[in-house]
C-alpha positions, 0 to 999 in steps of 0.5 A: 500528522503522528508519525508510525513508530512501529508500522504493521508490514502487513497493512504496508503489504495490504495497502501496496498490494491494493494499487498494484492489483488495480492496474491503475492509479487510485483515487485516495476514497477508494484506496482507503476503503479498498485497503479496510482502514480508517481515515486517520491510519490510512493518511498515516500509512499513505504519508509513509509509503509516499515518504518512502518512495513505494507509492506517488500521488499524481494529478489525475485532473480535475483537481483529483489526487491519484495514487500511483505504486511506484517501481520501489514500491513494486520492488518493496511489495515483493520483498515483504511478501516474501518475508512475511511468506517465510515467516507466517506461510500462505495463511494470509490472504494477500499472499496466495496470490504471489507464488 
């Protein structure tokens, strides 16, 4: 797999801010479809927030891979939001939610 040179905080945000508003872990087709990316760009974003710690694949039974926002992950989620508030304000849908 390429890794990101330079990831965009804004899909690392989209894709976080996915599992976390499900409550739940998510399988890996709805994730992909939820967060609006391709196949290969979200195996490259997932691989990276795995790596970092913000989200787990766990086994969901049945062989199913499930995606999990881990408790770094929340806490990441909150800092990027409130970084990417700061610098470009509201205008960005995923950040309408968190006041």
């Amino acid at each position: 797999m390429v890794a990101l040179q330079r990831p965009d905080l804004y899909v690392v945000v989209r894709l976080l801010e996915k599992v976390r508003a499900s409550e739940r872990p998510m399988n890996r087709t709805q994730l992909q479809i939820a967060s609006g990316m391709n196949y290969s760009q979200f195996e490259r974003y997932l691989e990276l927030a795995e790596r970092r710690g913000l989200l787990a694949l766990v086994d969901g039974g049945s062989g199913a891979v499930l995606v999990r926002l881990t408790p770094k992950g929340y806490d990441s989620l909150m800092f990027l939001v409130r970084g990417l508030r700061d610098v470009l304000g509201t205008d960005l849908a995923v950040l309408r939610d968190y006041r």
